[in-house]
Each structure stands twice: as C-alpha cells, then as structure tokens.
PDB file as gemmi writes it, atoms N, CA and C in Angstrom:
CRYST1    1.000    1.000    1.000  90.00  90.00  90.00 P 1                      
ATOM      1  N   UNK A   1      26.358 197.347  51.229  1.00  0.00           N  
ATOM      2  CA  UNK A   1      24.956 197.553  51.497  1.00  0.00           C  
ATOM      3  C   UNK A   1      24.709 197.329  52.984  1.00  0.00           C  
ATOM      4  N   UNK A   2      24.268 198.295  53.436  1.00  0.00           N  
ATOM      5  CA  UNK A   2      23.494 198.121  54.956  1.00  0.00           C  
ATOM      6  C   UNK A   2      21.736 197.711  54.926  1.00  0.00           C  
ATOM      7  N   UNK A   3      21.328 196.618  55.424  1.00  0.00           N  
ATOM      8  CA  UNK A   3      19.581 196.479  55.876  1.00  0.00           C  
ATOM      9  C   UNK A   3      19.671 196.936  57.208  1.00  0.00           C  
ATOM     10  N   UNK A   4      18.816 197.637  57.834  1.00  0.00           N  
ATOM     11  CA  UNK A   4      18.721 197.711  58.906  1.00  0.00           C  
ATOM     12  C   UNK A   4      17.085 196.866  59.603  1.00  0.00           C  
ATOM     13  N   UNK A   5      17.043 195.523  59.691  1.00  0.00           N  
ATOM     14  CA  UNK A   5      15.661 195.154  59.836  1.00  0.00           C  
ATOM     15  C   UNK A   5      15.219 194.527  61.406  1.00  0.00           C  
ATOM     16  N   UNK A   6      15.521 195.627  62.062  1.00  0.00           N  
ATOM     17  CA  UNK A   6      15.272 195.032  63.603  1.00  0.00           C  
ATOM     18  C   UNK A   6      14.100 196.199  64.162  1.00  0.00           C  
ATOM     19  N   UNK A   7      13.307 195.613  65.268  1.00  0.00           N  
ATOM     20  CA  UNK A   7      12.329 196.294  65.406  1.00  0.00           C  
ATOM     21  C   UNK A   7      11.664 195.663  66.988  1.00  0.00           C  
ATOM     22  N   UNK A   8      11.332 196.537  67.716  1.00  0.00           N  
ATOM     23  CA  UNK A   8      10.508 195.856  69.112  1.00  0.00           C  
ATOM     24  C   UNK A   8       9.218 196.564  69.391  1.00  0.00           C  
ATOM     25  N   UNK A   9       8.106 196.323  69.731  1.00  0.00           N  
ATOM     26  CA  UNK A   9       6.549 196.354  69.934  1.00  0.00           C  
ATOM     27  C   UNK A   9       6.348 196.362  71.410  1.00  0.00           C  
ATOM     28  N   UNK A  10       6.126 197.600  71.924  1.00  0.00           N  
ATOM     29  CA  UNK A  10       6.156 197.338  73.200  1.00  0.00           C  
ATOM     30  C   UNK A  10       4.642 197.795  73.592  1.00  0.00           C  
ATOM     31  N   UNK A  11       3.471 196.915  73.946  1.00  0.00           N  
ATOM     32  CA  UNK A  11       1.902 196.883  73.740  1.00  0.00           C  
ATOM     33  C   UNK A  11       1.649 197.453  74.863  1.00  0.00           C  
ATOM     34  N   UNK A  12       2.223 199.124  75.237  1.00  0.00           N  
ATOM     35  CA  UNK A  12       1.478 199.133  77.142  1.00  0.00           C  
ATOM     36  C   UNK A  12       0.673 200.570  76.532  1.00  0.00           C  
ATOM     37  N   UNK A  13      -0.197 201.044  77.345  1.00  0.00           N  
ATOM     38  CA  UNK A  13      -0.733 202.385  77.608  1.00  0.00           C  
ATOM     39  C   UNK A  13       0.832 203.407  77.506  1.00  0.00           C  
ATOM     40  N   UNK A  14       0.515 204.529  76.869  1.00  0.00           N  
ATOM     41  CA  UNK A  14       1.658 205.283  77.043  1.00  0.00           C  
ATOM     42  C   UNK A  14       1.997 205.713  78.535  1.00  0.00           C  
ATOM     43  N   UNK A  15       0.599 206.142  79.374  1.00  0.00           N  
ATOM     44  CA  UNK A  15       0.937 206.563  80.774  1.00  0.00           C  
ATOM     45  C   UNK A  15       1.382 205.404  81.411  1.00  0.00           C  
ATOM     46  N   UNK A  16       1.323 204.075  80.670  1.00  0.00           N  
ATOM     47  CA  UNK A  16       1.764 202.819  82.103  1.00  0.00           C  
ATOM     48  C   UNK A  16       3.251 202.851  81.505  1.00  0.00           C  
ATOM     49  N   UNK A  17       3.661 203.186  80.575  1.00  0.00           N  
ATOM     50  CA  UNK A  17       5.022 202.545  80.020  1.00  0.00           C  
ATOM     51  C   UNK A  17       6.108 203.197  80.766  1.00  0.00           C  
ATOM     52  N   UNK A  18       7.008 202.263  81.121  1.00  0.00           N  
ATOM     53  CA  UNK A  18       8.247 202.816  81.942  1.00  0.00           C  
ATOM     54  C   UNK A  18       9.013 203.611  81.420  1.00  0.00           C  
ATOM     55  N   UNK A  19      10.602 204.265  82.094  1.00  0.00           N  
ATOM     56  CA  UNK A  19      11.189 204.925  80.940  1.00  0.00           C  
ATOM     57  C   UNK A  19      12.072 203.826  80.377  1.00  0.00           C  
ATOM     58  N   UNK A  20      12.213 202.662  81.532  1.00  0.00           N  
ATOM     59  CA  UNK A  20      13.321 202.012  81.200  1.00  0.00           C  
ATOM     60  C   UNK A  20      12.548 200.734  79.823  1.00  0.00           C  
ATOM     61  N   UNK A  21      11.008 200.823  79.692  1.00  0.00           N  
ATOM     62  CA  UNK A  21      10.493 200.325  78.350  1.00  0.00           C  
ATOM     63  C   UNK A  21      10.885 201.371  77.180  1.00  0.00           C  
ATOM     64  N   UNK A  22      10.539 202.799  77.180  1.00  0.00           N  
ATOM     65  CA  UNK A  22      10.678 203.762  76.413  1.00  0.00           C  
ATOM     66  C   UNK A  22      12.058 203.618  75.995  1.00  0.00           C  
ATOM     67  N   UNK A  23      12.845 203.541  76.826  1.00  0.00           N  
ATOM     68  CA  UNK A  23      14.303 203.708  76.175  1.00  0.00           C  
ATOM     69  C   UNK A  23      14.673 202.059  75.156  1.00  0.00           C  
ATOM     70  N   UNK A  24      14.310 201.356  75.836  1.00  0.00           N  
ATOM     71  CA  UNK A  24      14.456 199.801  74.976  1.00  0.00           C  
ATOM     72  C   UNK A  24      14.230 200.153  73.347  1.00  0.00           C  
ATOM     73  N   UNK A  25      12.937 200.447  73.328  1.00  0.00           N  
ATOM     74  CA  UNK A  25      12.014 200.616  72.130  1.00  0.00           C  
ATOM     75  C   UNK A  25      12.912 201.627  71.333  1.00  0.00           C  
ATOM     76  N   UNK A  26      13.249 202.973  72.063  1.00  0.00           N  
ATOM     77  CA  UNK A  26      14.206 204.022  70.960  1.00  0.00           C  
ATOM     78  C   UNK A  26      15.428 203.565  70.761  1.00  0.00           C  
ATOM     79  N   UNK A  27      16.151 202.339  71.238  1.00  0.00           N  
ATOM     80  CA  UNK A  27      17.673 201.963  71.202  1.00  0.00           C  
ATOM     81  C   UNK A  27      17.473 201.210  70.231  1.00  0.00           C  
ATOM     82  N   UNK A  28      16.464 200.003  70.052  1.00  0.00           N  
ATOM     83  CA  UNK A  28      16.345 199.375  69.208  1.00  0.00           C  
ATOM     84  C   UNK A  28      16.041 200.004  68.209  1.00  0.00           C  
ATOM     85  N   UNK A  29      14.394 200.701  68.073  1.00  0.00           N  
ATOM     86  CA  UNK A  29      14.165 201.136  66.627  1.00  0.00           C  
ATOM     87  C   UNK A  29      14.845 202.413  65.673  1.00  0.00           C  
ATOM     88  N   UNK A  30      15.308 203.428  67.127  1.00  0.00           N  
ATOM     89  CA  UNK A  30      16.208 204.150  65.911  1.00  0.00           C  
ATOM     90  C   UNK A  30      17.704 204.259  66.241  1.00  0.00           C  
ATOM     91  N   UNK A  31      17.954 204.252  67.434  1.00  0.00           N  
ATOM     92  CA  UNK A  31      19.754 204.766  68.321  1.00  0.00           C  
ATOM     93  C   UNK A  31      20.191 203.297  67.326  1.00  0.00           C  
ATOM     94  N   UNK A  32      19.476 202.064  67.216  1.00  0.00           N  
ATOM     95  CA  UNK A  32      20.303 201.214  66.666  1.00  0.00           C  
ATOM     96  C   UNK A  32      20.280 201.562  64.680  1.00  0.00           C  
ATOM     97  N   UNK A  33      19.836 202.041  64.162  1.00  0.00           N  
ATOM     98  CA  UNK A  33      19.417 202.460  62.951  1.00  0.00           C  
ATOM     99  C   UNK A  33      20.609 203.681  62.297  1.00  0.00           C  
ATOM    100  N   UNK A  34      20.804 204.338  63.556  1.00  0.00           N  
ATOM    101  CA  UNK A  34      21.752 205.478  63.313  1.00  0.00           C  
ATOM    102  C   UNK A  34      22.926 205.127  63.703  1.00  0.00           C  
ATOM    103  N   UNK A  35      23.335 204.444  64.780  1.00  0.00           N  
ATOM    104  CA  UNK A  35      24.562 203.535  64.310  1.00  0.00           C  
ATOM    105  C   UNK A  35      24.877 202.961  63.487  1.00  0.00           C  
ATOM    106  N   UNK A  36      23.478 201.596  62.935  1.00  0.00           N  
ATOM    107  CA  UNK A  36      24.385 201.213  61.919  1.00  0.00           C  
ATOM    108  C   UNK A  36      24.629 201.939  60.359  1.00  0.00           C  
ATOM    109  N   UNK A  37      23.885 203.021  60.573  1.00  0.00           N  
ATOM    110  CA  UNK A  37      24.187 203.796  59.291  1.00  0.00           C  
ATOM    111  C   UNK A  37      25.267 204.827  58.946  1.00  0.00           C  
ATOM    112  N   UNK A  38      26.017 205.335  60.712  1.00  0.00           N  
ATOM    113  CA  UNK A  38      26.957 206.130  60.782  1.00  0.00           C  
ATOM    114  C   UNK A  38      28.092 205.061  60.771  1.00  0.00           C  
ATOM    115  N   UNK A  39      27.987 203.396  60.803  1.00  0.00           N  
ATOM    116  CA  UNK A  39      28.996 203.095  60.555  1.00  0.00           C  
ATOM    117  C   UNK A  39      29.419 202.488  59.469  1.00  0.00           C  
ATOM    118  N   UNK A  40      28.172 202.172  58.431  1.00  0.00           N  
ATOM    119  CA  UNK A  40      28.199 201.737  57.713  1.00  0.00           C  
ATOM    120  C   UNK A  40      28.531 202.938  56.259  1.00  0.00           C  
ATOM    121  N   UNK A  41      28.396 204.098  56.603  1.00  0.00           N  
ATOM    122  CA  UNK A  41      28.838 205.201  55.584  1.00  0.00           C  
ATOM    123  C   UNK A  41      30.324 205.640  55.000  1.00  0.00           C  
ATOM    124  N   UNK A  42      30.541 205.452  56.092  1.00  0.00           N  
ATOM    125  CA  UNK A  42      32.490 205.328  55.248  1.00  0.00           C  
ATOM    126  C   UNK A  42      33.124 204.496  54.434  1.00  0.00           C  
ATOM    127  N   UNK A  43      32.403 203.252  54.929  1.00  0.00           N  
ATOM    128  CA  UNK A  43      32.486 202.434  54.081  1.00  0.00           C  
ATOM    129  C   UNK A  43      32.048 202.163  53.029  1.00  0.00           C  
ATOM    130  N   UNK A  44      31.063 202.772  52.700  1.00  0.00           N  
ATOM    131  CA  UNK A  44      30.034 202.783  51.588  1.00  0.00           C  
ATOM    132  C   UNK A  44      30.925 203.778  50.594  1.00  0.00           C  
ATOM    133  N   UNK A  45      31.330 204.664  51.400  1.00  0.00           N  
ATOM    134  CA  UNK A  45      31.591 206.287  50.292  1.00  0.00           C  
ATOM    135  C   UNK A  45      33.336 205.087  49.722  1.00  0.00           C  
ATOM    136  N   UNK A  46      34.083 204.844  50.795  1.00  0.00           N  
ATOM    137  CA  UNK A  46      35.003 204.480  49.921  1.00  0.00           C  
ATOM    138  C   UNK A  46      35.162 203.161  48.905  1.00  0.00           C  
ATOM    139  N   UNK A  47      33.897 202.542  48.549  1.00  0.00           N  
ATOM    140  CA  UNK A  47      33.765 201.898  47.726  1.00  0.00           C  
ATOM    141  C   UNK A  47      32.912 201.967  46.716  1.00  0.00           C  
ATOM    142  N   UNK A  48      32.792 203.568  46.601  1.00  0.00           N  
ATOM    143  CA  UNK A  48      32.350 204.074  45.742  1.00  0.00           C  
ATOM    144  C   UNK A  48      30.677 204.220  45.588  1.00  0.00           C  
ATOM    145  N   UNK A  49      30.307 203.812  46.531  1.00  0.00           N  
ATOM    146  CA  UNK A  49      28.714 203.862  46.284  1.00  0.00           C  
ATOM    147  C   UNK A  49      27.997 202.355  47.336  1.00  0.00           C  
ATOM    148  N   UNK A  50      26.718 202.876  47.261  1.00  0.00           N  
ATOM    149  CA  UNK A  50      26.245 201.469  47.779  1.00  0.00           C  
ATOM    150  C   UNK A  50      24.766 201.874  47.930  1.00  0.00           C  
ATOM    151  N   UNK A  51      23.807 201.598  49.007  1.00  0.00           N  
ATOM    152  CA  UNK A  51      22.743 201.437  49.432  1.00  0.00           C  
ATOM    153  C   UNK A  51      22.422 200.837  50.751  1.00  0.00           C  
ATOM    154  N   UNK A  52      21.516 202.308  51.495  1.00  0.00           N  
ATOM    155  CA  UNK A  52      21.434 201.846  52.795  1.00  0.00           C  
ATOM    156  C   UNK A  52      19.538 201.335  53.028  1.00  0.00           C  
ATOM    157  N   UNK A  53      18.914 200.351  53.512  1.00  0.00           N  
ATOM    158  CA  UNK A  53      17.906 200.582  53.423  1.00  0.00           C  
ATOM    159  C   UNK A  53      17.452 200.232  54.729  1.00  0.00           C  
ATOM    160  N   UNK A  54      16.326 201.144  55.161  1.00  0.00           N  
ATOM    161  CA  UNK A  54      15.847 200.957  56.622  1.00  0.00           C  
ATOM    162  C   UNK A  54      14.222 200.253  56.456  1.00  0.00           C  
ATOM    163  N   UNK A  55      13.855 199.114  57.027  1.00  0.00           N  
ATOM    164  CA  UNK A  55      12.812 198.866  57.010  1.00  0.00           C  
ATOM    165  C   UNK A  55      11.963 198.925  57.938  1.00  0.00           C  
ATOM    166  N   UNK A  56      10.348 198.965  57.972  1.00  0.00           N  
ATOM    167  CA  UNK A  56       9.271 199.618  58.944  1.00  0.00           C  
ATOM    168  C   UNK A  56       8.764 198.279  58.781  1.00  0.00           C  
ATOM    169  N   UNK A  57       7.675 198.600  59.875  1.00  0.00           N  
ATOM    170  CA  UNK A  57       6.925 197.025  59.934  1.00  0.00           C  
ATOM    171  C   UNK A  57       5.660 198.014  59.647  1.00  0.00           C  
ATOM    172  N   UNK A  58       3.987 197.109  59.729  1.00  0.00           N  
ATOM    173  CA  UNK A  58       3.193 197.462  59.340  1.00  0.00           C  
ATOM    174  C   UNK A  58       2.785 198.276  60.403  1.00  0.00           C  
ATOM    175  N   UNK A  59       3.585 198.018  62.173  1.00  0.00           N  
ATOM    176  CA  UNK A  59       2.772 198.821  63.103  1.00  0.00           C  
ATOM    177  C   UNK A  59       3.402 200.257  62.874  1.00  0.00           C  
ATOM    178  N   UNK A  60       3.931 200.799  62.456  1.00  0.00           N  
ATOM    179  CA  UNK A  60       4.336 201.947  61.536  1.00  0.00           C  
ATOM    180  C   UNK A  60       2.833 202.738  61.406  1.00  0.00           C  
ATOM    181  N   UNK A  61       1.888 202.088  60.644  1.00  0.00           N  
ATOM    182  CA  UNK A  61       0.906 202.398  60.099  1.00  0.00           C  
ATOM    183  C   UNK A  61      -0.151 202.160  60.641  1.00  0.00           C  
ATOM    184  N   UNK A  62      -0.321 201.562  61.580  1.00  0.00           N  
ATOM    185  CA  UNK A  62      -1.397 201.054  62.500  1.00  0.00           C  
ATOM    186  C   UNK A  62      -2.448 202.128  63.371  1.00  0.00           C  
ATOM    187  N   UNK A  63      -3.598 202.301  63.627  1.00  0.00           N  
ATOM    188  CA  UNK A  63      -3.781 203.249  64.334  1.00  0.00           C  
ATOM    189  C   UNK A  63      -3.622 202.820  66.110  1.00  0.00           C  
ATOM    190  N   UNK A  64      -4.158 203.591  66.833  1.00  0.00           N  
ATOM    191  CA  UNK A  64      -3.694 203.266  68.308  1.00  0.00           C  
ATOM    192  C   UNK A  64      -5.113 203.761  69.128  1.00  0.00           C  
ATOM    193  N   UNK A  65      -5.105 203.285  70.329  1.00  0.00           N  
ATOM    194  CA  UNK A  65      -6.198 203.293  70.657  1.00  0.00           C  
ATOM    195  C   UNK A  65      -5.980 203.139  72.316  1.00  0.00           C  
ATOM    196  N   UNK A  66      -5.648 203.863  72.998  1.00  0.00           N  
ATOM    197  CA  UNK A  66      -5.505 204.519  74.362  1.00  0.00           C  
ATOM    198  C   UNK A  66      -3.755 203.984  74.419  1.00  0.00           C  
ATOM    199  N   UNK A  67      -3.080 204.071  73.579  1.00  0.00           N  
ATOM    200  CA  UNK A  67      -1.603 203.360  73.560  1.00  0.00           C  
ATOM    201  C   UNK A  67      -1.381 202.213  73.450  1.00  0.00           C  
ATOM    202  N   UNK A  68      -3.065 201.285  72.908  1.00  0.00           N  
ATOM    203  CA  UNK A  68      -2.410 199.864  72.771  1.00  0.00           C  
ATOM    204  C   UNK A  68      -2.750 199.650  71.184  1.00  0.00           C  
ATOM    205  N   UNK A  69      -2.420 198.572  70.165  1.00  0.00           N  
ATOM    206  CA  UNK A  69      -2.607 198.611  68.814  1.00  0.00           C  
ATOM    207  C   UNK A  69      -3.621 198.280  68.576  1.00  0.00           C  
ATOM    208  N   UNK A  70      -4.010 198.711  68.024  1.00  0.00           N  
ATOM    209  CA  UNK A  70      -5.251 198.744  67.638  1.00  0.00           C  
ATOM    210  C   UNK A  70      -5.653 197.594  66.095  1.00  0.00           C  
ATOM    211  N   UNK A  71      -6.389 196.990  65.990  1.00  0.00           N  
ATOM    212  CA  UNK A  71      -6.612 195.893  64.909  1.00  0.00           C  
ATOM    213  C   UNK A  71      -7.975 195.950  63.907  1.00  0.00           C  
TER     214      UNK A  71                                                      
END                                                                             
C-alpha cells in the first residue's frame, strides 16, 4: 500500500508568487505524488495487488479570493 499524504500552502497573490514558490508547491503536491506512485507500482503488481491512495486537504475545496484563501 502506498499513502501519499504530504501537502504545502503557499498564501501569496498569484501575480506576487515566485517561480521558485510555484515550483516548491508542484514538487511537493504532485511531481512528489507521481513518484511515489511510479515507484510504488511494480511493486504493488508483483504482489499481486494492493492500493494506492492520494489524499487532498480541505484547501482543495476552498474558494480564493485575489490568490489568497479565502475563509
């Protein structure tokens, strides 16, 4: 079984956000998600089965409000 439960919140305006914030945020929430699922799949298939599960936080669902979260 793979969890994948890591996640980073980065609270700026989209026009203030750097690239070198932008890239943090996509390494963590998905480049790290698709690693551990491309490495965790071979292993899975040769033991016959398993379960991968990726979890979201609630800011997933949140609305936004000039790029900052909105409450």
């Amino acid at each position: 079984m793979l969890v994948n439960n890591a996640g980073v919140v980065r609270v700026a305006p989209v026009v203030e956000e750097s690239d070198d914030g932008w890239q943090t945020t996509m390494a963590v929430d998905a480049t790290g998600v698709f690693y551990g699922m491309r490495a965790a799949i071979p292993a899975l298939r040769r033991s016959g089965g398993g379960a991968i599960i990726n979890i979201a936080s609630i800011y997933a669902e949140l609305a936004v409000d000039g790029g900052y979260l909105a409450r």
